[in-house]
KOLNUPA-918581 format. One line per field, with one value per residue (C-alpha): y, x, z; residue number from 0. Coordinates in Angstrom, 2 decimals. Each point is the difference from the previous one (the first is absolute). Example, Ala and Ser with C-alpha at 12.3 -4.5 7.8 and 13.67 -1.06 7.14 Angstrom:
REM residues 2
y = (-4.50,3.44)
x = (12.30,1.37)
z = (7.80,-0.66)
mike = (0,1)
This chain:
REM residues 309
y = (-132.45,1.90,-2.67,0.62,3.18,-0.53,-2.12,2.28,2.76,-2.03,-1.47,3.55,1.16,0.66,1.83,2.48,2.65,0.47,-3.49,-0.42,4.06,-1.07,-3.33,0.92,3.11,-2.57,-2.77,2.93,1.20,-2.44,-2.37,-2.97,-2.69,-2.32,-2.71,-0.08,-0.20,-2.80,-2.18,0.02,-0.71,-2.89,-1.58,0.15,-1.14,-2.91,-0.60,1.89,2.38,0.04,2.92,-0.09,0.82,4.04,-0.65,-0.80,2.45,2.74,-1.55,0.35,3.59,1.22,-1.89,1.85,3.55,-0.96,0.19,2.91,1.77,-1.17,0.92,3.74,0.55,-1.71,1.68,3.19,0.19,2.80,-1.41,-3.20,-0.59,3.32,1.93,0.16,-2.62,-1.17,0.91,3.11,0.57,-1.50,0.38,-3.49,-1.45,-0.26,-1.52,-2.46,-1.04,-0.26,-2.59,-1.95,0.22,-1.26,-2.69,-1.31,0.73,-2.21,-3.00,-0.16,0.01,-3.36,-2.03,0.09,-2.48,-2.03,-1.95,-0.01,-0.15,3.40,1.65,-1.60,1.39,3.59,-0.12,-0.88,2.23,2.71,-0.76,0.15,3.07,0.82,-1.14,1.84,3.51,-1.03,-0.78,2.70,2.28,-1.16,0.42,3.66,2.04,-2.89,0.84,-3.64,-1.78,-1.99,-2.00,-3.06,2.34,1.87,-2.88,-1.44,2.84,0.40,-3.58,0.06,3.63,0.34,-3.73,-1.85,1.37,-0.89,-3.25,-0.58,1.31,-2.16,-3.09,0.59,0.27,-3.80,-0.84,0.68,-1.77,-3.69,0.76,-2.97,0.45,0.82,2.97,1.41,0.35,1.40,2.29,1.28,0.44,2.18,2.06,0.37,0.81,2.58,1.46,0.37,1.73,2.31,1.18,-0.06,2.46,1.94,0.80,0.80,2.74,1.28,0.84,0.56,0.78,2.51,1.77,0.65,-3.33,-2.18,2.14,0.62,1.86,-0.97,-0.94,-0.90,-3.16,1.87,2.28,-3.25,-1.13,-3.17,-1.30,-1.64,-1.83,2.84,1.74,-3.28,-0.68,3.85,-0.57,-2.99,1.10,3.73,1.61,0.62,3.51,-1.15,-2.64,2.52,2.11,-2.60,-1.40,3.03,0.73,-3.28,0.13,4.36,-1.07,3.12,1.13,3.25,-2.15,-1.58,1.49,-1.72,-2.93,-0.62,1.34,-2.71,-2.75,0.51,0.25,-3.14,-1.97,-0.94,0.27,-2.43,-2.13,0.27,-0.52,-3.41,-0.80,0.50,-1.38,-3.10,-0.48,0.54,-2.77,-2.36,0.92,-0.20,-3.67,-0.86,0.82,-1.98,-2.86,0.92,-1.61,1.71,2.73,3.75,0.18,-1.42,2.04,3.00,-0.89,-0.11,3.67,1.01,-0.53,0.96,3.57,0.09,1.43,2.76,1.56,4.06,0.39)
x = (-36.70,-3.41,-0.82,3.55,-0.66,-3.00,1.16,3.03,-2.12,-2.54,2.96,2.10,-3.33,1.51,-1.48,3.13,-0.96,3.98,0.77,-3.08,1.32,3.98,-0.93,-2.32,2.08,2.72,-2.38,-1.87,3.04,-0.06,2.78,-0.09,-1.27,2.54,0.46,-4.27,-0.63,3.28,-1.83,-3.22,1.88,1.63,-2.68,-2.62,2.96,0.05,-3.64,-1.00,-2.87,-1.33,-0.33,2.91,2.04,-1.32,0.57,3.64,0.74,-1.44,2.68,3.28,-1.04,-0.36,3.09,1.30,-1.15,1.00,3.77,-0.85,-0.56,3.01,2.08,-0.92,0.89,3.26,0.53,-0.83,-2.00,-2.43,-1.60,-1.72,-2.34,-0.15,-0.70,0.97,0.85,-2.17,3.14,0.19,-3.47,-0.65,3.05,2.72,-1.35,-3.86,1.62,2.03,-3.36,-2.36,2.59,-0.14,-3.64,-0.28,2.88,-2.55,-3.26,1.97,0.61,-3.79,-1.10,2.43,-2.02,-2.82,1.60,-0.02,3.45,3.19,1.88,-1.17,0.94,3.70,0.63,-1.11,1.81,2.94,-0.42,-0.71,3.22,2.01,-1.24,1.68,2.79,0.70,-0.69,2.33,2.26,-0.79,0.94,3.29,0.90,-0.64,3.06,1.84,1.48,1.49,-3.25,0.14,-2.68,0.00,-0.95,-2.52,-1.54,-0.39,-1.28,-2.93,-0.85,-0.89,-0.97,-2.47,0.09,-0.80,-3.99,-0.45,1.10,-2.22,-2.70,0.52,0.25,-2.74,-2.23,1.63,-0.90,-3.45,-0.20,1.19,2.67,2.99,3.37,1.11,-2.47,0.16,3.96,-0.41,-2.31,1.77,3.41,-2.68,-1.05,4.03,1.10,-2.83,0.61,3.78,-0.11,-2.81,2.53,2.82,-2.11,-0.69,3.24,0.78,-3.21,2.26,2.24,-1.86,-3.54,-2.73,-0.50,-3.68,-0.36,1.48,-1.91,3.45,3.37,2.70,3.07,-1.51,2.12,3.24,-0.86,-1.61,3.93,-1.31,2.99,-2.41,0.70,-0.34,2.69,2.15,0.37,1.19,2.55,1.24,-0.17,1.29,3.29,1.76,-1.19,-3.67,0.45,0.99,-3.16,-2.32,1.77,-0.05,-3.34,-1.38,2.26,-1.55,-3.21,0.71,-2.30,1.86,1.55,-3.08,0.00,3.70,-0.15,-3.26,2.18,2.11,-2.34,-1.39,3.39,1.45,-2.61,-1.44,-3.27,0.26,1.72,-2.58,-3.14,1.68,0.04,-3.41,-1.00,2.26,-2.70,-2.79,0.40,0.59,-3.49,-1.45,1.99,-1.81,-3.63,0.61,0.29,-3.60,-3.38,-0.55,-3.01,-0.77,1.23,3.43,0.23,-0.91,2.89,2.64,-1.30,0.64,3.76,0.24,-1.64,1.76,3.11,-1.40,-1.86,0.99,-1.12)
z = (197.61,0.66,2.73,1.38,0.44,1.37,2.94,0.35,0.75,2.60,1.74,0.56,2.51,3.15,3.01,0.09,-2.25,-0.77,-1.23,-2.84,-1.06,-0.66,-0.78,-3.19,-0.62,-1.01,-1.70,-2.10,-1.25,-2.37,-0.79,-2.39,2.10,-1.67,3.04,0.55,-4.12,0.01,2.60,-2.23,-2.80,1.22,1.99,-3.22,-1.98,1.94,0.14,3.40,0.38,3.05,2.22,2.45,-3.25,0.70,3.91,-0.77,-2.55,2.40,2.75,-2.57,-1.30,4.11,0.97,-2.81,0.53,3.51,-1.24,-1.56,3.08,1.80,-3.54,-0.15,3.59,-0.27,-3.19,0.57,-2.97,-0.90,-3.11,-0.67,-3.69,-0.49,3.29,3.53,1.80,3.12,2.70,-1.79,0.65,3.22,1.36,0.72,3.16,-1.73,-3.22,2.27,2.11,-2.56,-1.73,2.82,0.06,-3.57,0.66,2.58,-1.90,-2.42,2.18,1.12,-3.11,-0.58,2.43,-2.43,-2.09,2.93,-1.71,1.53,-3.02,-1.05,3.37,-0.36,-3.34,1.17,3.17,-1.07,-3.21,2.38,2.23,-3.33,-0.93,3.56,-0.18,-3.55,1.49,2.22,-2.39,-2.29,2.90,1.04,-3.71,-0.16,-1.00,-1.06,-3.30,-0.04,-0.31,-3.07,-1.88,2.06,2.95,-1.89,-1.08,3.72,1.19,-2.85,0.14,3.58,-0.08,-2.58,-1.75,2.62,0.10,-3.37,0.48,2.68,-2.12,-2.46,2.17,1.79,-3.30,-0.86,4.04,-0.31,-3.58,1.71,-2.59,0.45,1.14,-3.37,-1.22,3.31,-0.22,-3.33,0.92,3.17,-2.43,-2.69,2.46,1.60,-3.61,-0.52,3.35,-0.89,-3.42,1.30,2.82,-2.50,-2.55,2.90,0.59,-3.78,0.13,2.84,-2.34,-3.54,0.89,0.37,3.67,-1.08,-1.62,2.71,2.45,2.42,0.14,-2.40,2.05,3.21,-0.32,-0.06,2.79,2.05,-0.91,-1.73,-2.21,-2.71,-3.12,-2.13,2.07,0.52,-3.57,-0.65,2.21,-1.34,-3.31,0.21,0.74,2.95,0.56,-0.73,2.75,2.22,-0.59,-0.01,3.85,1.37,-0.79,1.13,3.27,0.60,-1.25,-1.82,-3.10,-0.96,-2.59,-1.67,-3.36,-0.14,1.20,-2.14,-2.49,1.05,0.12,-3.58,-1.57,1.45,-1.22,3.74,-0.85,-2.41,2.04,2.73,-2.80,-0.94,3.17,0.38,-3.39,1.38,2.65,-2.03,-1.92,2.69,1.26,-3.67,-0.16,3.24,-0.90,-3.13,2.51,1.43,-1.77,-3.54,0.62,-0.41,3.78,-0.44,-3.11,1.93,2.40,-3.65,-1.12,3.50,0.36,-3.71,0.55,3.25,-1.80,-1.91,3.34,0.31,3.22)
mike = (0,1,2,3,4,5,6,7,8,9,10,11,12,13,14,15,16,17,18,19,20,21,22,23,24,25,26,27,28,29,30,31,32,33,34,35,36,37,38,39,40,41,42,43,44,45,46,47,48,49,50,51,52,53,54,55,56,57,58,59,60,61,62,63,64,65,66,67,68,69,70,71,72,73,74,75,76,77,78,79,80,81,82,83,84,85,86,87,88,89,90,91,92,93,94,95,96,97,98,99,100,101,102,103,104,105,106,107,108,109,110,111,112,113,114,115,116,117,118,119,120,121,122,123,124,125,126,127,128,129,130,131,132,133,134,135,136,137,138,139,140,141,142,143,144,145,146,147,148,149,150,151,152,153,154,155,156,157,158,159,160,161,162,163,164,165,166,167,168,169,170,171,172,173,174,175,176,177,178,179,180,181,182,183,184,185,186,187,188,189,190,191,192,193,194,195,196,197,198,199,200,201,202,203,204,205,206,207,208,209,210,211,212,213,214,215,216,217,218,219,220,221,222,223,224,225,226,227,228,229,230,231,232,233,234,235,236,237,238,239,240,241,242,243,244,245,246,247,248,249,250,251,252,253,254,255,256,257,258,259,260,261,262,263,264,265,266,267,268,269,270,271,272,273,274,275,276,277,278,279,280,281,282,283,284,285,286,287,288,289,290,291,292,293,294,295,296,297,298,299,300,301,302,303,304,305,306,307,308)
């Protein structure tokens, strides 16, 4: 991860003073490098390491923070790990260019692996990731959303990067057919109960911990699991509430309908959902070669479920 980090940091140089200052105001902030540390894992699970492994990991983690950028402005958020976010800070159309800028930095920095396969599996990773803002978008406010939706919309959303991650770690192993499949569905599992906790810390976490606003989701309007399982589970009144609130993107009724959520048992119902995908990853590193690496990938997922922030 240090040599990540190092080539993150050469490649963000720029000769536009503004780009390098939002781009490492973003990248400093922190963040858990999960799709960079899941391509390492993968590729020396597999038997790779060779350099291009840091090249590519640097590539996922600024196509990533690239969505960031795009997400806050869309959002409206004002808090990302723990402080301001860049838009909020630099104002919406720097936060939209300098994504751009680090959506194209990324697709230089492709060519370096001078393989064809890798640029397919991050262009059309990136055009997925598209397509689910898209997606995510045309849901908002729509209190009939149910899990089948959700679930489309996470998979391509915020999945779909981790699977490339993981596939390209298997690409750049010469993995066959069959260890690269079951490394692209680790890294789609791990990718969906990540977004899935995320949405239950929307709902049961720590402001200061998870380092941004309780109940963004409901005023974004985002009808997520937690909040799809309350309805189906609660009474008529608390379906109401919860609708209405989704459909307003209205938070005057937080403290209820998280009131709400807990007593229905939602959360639960979300965190088995999560736990569900969990051990589909876990199931799918078993398939990898037994090492410290693929072992690394099973503690991952496992962990994965008791994150707080």
């Amino acid at each position: 991860m240090h040599e990540v980090d190092a080539v993150i940091a050469r490649r963000l140089d720029s000769g536009v003073p503004l780009v390098g200052q939002v781009s490492r105001y973003i990248i400093s902030a922190g963040g858990k490098r999960l799709r960079p540390a899941l391509l390492l894992l993968v590729s020396a699970a597999l038997g790779h390491t060779g350099p291009q492994r840091f090249n590519l990991a640097a590539v996922v983690e600024f196509i990533h923070t690239a969505t960031l950028l795009h997400d806050d402005v869309v959002d409206e958020s004002t808090l990302r790990r723990g402080r301001a976010t860049a838009n909020e800070s630099f104002g919406n159309p720097a936060s939209v260019l300098v994504g751009d800028f680090l959506y194209s930095r990324a697709f230089q920095m492709m060519l370096d692996a001078q393989d064809m396969r890798v640029m397919a599996i991050l262009a059309d990773a990136t055009n997925v990731i598209a397509e689910g803002e898209v997606l995510q978008l045309m849901n908002m406010h729509d209190a009939s959303l149910d899990e089948a939706g959700y679930l489309r919309v996470i998979r391509s959303k915020t999945a779909k990067l981790f699977e490339a991650s993981a596939r390209l770690g298997a690409v750049l192993a010469g993995a066959d057919a069959g260890l690269e499949e079951a490394s692209a569905e680790y890294g789609q599992a791990l990718g969906t109960a990540f977004q899935v906790i995320d949405d239950v810390l929307d709902y049961d976490g720590d402001s200061h911990e998870m380092g941004k606003n309780l109940g963004d989701d409901l005023r974004e309007g985002k009808a997520t699991l937690p909040l799809i399982a309350a309805m189906a589970r609660g009474t008529p009144q608390q379906r109401d509430l919860i609708r209405h609130a989704i459909e307003n993107g209205a938070t005057r009724e937080l403290d209820a309908i998280v009131a709400i959520v807990r007593e229905t048992g939602a959360l639960e119902v979300t965190r088995a959902a999560a736990a569900s995908e969990a051990r589909r990853a876990v199931a799918c590193a078993q398939r990898l070669p037994r090492n410290n690496y693929s072992e690394g990938l099973v503690q991952l997922a496992a962990q994965l479920l008791e994150r707080r922030n």
